[in-house]
C-alpha positions in Angstrom: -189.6 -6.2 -89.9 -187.6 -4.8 -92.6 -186.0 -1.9 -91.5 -184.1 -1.7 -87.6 -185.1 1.4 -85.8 -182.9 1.9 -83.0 -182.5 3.4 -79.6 -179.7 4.0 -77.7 -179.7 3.6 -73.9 -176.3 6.0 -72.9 -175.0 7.9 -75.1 -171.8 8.5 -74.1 -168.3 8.7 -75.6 -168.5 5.7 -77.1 -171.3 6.5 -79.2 -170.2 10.3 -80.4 -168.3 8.4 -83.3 -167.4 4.9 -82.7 -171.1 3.6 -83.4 -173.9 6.5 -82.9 -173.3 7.9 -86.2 -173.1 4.3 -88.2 -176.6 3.2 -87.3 -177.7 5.7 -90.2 -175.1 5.0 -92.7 -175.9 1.0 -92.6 -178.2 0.1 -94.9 -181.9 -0.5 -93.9 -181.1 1.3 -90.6 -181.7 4.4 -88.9 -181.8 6.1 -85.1 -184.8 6.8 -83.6 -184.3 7.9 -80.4 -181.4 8.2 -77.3 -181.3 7.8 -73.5 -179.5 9.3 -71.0 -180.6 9.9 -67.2 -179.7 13.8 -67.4 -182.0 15.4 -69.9 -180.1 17.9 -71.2 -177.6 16.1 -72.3 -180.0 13.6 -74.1 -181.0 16.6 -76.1 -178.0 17.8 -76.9 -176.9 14.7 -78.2 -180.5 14.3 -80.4 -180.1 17.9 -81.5 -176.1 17.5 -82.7 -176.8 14.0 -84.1 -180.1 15.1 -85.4 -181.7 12.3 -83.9 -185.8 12.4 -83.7 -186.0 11.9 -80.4 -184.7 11.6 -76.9 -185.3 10.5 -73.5 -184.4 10.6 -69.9 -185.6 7.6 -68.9 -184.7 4.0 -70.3 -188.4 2.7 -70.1 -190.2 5.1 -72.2 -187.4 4.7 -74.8 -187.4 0.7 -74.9 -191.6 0.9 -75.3 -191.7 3.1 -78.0 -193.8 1.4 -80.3 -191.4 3.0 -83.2 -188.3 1.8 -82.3 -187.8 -2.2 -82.2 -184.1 -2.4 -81.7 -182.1 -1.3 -78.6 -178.2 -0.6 -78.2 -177.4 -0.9 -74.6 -174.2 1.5 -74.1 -174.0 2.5 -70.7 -171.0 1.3 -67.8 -171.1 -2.5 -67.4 -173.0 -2.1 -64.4 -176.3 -1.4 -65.8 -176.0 -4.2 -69.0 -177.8 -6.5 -67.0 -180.6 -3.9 -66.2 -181.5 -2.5 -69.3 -180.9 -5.9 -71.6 -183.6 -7.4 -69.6 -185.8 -4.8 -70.1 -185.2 -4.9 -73.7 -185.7 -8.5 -74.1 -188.8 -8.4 -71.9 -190.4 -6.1 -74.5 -189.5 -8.1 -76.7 -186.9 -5.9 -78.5 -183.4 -6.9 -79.7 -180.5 -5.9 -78.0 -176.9 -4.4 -79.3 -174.7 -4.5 -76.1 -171.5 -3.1 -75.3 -168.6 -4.9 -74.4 -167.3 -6.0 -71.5 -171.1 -7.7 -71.8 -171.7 -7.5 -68.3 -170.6 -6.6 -64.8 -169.2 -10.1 -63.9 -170.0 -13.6 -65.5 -172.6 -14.5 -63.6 -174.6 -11.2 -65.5 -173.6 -12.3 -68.4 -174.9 -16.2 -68.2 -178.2 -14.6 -67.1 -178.3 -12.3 -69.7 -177.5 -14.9 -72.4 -180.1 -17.2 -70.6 -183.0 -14.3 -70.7 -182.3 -14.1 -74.7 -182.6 -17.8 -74.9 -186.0 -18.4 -72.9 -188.0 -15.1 -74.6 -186.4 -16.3 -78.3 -184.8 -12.4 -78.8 -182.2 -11.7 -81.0 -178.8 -10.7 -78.7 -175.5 -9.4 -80.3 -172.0 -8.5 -78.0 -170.6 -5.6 -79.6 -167.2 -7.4 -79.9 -167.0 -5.0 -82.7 -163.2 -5.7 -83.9 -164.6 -9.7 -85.3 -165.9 -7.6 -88.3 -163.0 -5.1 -88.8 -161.3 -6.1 -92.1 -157.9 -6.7 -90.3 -159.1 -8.9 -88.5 -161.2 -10.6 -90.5 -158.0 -11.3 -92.9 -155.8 -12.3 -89.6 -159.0 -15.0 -89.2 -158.4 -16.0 -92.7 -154.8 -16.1 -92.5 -155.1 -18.8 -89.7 -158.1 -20.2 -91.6 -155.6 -20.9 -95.0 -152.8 -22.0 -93.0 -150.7 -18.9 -93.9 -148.2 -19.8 -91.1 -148.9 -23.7 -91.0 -150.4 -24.9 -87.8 -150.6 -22.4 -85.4 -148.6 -23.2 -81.9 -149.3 -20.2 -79.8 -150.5 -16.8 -79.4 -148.6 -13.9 -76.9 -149.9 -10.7 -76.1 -148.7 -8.0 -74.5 -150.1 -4.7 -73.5 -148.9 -2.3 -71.6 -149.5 2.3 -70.8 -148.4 4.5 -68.2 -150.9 5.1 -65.4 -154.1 7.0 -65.6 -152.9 11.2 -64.1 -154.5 13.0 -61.4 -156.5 14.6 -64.5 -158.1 11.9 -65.9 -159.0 9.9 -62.6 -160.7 13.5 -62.1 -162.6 13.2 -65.0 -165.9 11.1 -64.2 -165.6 9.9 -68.2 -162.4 8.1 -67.2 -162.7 7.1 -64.1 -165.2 4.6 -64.2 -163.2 2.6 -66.2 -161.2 1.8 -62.9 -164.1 1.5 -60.5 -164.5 -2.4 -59.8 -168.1 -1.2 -59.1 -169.1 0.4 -62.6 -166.8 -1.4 -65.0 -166.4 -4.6 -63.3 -162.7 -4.2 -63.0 -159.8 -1.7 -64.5 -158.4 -1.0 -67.5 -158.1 -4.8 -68.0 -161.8 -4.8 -68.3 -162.2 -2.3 -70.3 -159.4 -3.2 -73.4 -159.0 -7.1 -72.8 -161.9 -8.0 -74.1 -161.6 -6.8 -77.4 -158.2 -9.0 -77.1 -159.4 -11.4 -75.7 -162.4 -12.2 -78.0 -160.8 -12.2 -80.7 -158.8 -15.2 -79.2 -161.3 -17.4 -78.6 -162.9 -16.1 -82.3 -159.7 -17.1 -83.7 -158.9 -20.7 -82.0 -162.3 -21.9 -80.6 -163.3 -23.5 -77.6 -161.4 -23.3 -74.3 -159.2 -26.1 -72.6 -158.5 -24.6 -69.9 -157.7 -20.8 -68.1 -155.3 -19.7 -65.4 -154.2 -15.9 -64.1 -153.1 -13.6 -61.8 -153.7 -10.1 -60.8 -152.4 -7.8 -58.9 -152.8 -3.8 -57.5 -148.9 -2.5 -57.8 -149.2 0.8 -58.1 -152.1 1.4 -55.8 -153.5 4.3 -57.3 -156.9 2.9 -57.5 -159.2 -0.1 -56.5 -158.9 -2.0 -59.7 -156.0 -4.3 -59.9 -153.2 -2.8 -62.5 -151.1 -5.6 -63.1 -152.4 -9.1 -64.9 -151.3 -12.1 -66.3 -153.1 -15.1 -68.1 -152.8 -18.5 -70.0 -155.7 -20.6 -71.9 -155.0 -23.8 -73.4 -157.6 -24.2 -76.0 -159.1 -27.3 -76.6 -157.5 -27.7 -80.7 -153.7 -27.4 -78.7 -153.0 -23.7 -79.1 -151.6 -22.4 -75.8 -151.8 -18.6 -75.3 -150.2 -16.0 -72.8 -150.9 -12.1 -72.3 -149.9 -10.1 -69.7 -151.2 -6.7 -69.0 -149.8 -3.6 -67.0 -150.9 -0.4 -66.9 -148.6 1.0 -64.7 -145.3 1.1 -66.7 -143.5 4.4 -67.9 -144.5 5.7 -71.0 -141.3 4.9 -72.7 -142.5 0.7 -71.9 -145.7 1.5 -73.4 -146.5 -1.8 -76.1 -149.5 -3.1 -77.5 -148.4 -6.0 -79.6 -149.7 -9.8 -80.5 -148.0 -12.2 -82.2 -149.1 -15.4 -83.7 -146.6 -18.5 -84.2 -147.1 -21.2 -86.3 -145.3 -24.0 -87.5 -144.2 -22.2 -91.0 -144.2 -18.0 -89.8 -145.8 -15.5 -87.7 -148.1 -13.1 -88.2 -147.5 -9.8 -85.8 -150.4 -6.9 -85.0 -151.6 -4.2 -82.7 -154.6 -4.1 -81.0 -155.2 -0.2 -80.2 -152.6 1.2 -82.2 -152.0 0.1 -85.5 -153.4 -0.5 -88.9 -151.0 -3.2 -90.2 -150.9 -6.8 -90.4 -146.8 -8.1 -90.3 -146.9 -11.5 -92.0 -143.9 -13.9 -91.8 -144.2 -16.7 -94.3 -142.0 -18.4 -96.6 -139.2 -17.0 -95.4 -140.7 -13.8 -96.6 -142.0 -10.7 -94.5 -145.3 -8.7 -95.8 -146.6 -5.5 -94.5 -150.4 -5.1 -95.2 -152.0 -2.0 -94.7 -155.6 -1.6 -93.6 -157.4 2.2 -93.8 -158.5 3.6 -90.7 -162.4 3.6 -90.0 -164.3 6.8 -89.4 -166.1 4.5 -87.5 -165.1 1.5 -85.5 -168.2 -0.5 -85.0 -169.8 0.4 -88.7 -169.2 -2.9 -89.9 -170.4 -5.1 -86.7 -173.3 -2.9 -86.7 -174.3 -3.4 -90.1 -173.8 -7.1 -89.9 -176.0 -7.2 -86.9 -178.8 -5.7 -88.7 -178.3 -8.1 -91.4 -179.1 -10.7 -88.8 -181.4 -8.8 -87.1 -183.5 -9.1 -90.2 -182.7 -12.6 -91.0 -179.9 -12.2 -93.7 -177.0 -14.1 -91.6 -175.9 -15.5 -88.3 -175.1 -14.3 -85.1 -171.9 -12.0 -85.5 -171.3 -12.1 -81.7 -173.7 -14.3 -79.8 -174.9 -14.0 -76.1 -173.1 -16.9 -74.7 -170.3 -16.3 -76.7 -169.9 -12.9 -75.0 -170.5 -14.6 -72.0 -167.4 -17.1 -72.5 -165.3 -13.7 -72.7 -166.5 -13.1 -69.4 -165.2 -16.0 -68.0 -162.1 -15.7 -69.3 -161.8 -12.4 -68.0 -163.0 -13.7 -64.2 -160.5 -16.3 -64.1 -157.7 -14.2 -65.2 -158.3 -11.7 -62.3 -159.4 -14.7 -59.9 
């Protein structure tokens, strides 16, 4: 193999410009073909991306005997699904975060990789972001001495009337489709990076809670992980607070300074060091998952490691369970 020729199973929102676009501008990498269950819309999305081909039905994409990659980016619910059928082809998979429905999907799906020897990757896209990457190295060189703990909070208003009308959004709040709420749907991007930053885990506690009652999902959660090098952690998560409360902020202690960043909102690192405080400005991507994307066909073809593994995507999941459990 020495070029990826992908198909995409879903080709939702998510893929209009976060990722669709970037599997043609990645070197030795190109888009064969998408899936979606209604037709129409599969064309329309081949015809606007001008994309070869597209399908209706997940099966006749994944054996195409022309495409030998898959990116799996439908609801949570059907990860477990289509990754299998993937990997029992024998194709690699590219699949969206959260990586499954629950934990238990994800261990299997890990497992499934494991015992048929294909290639998995969790599109925890934000490890290959350059912000992030220089937050990692930050920690790495000791930019704020040894680090203590970790906070993170994040909290938005509540989803309208309009967009829990809107089938796109509301999804994201059925326990059924996405696993959870909101929670599910933004803390593992958070989350992740955690356990990317500071390693194995210790231990996990949480709570979680419905108060506002406008949907099934709960609204309200709160977490702690002691990992296993000493660094404690604590986020809490609402998503039912005015507008005006609205925050999406993490900070990082350490024994010498701090370093402060958003998640979902910002492009700026806020180091405190040396009794000094830097600002250091990151450009905004055209899109998000470009770089994960091209680092995953770089392993796909044998060039590096594993940018986001099956069982490490399956150790967010945990994390996430035990939070809400």
């Amino acid at each position: 193999m020495n070029k990826i020729k992908w198909g995409i199973i879903g080709c939702g929102d998510v893929t209009e410009l976060k990722s669709g676009p970037a599997f043609n501008k990645v070197a030795n990498s190109c888009l064969m073909a998408v899936m979606r269950r209604d037709g129409a819309k599969a064309q329309d999305y081949a015809r606007r991306h001008h994309i070869p081909r597209w399908y209706s039905d997940a099966r006749e994409l994944i054996n195409d005997p022309e495409i030998n990659a898959i990116y799996v980016a439908t609801p949570p619910s059907s990860h477990e699904e289509y990754t299998f059928a993937a990997i029992n082809a024998g194709k690699p998979v590219y699949v969206e975060k959260p990586m499954a429905l629950n934990y238990a999907s994800a261990k299997n799906i890990a497992a499934a990789a494991d015992t048929n020897k294909v290639k998995l990757v969790v599109a925890h896209y934000r490890r290959r972001q350059p912000r992030f990457i220089k937050i990692k190295q930050l920690i790495d060189d000791k930019a704020i001495g040894e680090v203590l703990f970790a906070h993170i909070e994040l909290s938005k208003p509540p989803l309208t009337k309009i967009e829990l009308a809107d089938e796109k959004i509301a999804w994201r709040v059925d326990p059924a489709i996405s696993g959870g709420g909101l929670f599910h749907d933004l803390a593992p991007h958070q989350l992740d990076l955690m356990y990317h930053f500071f390693g194995p885990v210790l231990k996990v506690t949480g709570i979680a809670t419905n108060q506002g009652g406008i949907y099934a999902a709960d609204d309200m959660v709160a977490g702690n992980i002691l990992f296993k090098n000493g660094i404690a952690f604590n986020g809490t998560w609402c998503f039912n607070t005015a507008a005006a409360a609205a925050n999406d902020d993490c900070q990082i202690i350490g024994t010498t300074g701090k370093i402060s960043f958003n998640f979902f909102s910002g492009t700026t690192i806020t180091l405190l060091a040396a009794g000094k405080t830097t600002t250091l400005p990151f450009e905004v991507l055209q899109h998000v998952q470009q770089p994960m994307i091209e680092t995953t066909v770089q392993y796909l073809l044998d060039e590096c490691s594993n940018p986001c593994s099956g069982h490490q995507g399956a150790e967010v999941m945990r994390l996430l369970e035990a939070f809400v459990t």
